[in-house]
N, C-alpha and C positions, 0 to 999 in steps of 0.2 A: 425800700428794702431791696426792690431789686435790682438798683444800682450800688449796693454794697455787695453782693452775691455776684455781677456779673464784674466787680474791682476786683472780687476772691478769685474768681476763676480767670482772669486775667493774670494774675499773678502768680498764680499757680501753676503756670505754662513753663516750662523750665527754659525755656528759648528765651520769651519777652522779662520774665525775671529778672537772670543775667544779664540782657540789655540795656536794663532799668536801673540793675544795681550800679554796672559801670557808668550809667548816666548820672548818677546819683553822686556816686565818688568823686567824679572831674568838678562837682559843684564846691566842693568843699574845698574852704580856702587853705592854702599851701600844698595838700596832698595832692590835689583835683588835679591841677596845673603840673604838679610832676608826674603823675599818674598819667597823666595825658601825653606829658612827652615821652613819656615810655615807651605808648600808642605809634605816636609818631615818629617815634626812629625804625621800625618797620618800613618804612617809605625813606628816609630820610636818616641814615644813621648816627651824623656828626652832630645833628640837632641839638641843642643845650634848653635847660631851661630858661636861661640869662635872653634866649635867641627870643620869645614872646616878650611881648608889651602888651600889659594893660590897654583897655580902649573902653571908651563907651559903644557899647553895643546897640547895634543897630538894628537886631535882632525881635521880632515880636514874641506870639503866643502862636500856635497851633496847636488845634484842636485835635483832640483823636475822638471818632467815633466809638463806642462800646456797644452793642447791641446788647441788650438788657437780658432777653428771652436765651439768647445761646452762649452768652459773657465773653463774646470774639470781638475784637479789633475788626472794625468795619477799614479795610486798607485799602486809599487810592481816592479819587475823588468824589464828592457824596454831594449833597443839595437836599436842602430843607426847606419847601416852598410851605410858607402859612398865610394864613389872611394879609396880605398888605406887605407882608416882608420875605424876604430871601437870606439865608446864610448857605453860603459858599466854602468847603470844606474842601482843600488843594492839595495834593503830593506835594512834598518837598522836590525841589525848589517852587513851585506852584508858577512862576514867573512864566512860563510857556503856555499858561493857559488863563491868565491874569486878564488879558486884553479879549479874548473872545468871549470869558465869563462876564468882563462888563458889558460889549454891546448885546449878547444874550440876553443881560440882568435889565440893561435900560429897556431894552423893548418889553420885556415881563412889566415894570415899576408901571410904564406906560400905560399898559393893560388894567394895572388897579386903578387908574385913574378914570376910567371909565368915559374916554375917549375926549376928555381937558386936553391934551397934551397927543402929541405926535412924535414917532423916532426918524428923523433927518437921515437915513441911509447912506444917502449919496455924501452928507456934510462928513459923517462918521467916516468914511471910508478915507475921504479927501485930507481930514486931520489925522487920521492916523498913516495916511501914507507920506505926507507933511511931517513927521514926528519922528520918522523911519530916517 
């Protein structure tokens, strides 16, 4: 119940509404896409529809937090540590904090291991500046 009350009050926010609903529109096939170019002749005025292609998306899921008790968008990056697991909740693009949240994450997983396993510090460092 009180994740349909804190979806109302999310919605109810005349800012993230209209955010949603334009998010909403661009999904939709034929409109979405002209709808979008619209968007984007703001930036770019000679822009045509014809000028996008189709692609397979490469694109995941992102999560939004909602915080149940006050029905607000938890914005920016969040962590949920439970018995044995971790989710990691990233800003868009998330990509700048992708590699510290892992070796962060490896040394946590380690920790529930209850001392099986060790995290190689020096190896971590030496592959990821390898990688660079």
């Amino acid at each position: 119940m009180y994740s349909i009350l804190a979806l109302l009050r999310v919605i109810s926010d005349k800012i993230l509404f209209t955010f949603l609903s334009k998010s909403l529109i661009y999904e939709i096939p034929y409109f979405g896409p002209r709808a979008y170019v619209k968007l984007c002749r703001k930036i770019i005025p000679t822009l045509k529809y014809e000028d996008f292609k189709n692609g397979k998306s490469k694109a995941g899921i992102r999560p939004q937090l909602v915080d149940n008790r006050t029905g607000k968008f938890k914005m920016g990056e969040a962590e949920i540590i439970g018995d044995n697991i971790i989710f990691n909740i990233s800003p868009s693009p998330g990509a700048s904090v992708c590699l510290a949240n892992a070796a962060k994450n490896a040394k946590r997983v380690i920790d529930f291991s209850a001392g099986k396993f060790r995290f190689e510090e020096g190896e971590f460092d030496r592959d990821f500046i390898n990688f660079l």
